[in-house]
N, C-alpha and C positions, 0 to 999 in steps of 0.2 A: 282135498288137495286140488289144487289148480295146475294144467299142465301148461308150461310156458316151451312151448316147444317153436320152432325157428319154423318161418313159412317155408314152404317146399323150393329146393333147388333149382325145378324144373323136371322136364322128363325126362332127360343125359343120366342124370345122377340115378335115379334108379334102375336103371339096364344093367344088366350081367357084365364085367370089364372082356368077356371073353366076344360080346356083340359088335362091343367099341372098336374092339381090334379088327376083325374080322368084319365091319359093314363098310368099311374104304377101301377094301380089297379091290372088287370089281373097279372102282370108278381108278384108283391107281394104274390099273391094267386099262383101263381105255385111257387113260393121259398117256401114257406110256406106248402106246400103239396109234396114235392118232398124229393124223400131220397137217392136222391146222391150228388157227387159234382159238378160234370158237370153244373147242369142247373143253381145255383146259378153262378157258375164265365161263364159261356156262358152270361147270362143276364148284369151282374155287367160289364164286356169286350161290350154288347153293350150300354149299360147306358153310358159309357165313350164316347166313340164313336159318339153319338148323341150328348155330353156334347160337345164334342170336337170340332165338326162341326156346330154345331147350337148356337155357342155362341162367344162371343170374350171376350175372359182369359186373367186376369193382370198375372204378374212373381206372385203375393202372392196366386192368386188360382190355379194356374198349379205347381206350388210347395206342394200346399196344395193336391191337387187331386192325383199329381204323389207319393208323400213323404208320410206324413203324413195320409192318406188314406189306404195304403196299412199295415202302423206300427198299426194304429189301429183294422184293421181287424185280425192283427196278433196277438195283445194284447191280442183282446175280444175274440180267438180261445183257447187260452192260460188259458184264465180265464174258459172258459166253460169246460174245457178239452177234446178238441178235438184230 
């Protein structure tokens, strides 16, 4: 028998869901204590990054991540009056 098994996900997909959780802790609490701009889009530029390389993206979430991701950050800057 031949094994028809699906290429690898990436390296996301095999981490414990309990790593997932708990490895944006720290960086959440430096966004959240931090009062410039730099470290949120440093952080959010490596979030992508990791997203990027650690997963395998259909056309509708790399659409959604490149597009739509960046118009609502824009929205919600908009609303807070930034």
């Amino acid at each position: 028998m031949t094994s028809t098994s699906a290429p690898p996900a990436g390296f996301l997909h095999g981490l414990n869901p309990l790593v997932k959780i708990a490895a944006p802790l720290p960086a959440m609490v430096a966004v959240i204590l931090s009062r410039d701009l730099q470290t949120p889009l440093v952080l959010l530029a490596l979030a992508l990054v990791v997203l990027l390389s650690g997963t395998r993206l259909t056309a509708r979430v790399a659409l959604l991540l490149g597009v739509m991701l960046p118009l609502a950050v824009g929205v919600g800057a908009i609303g807070f009056g930034a």
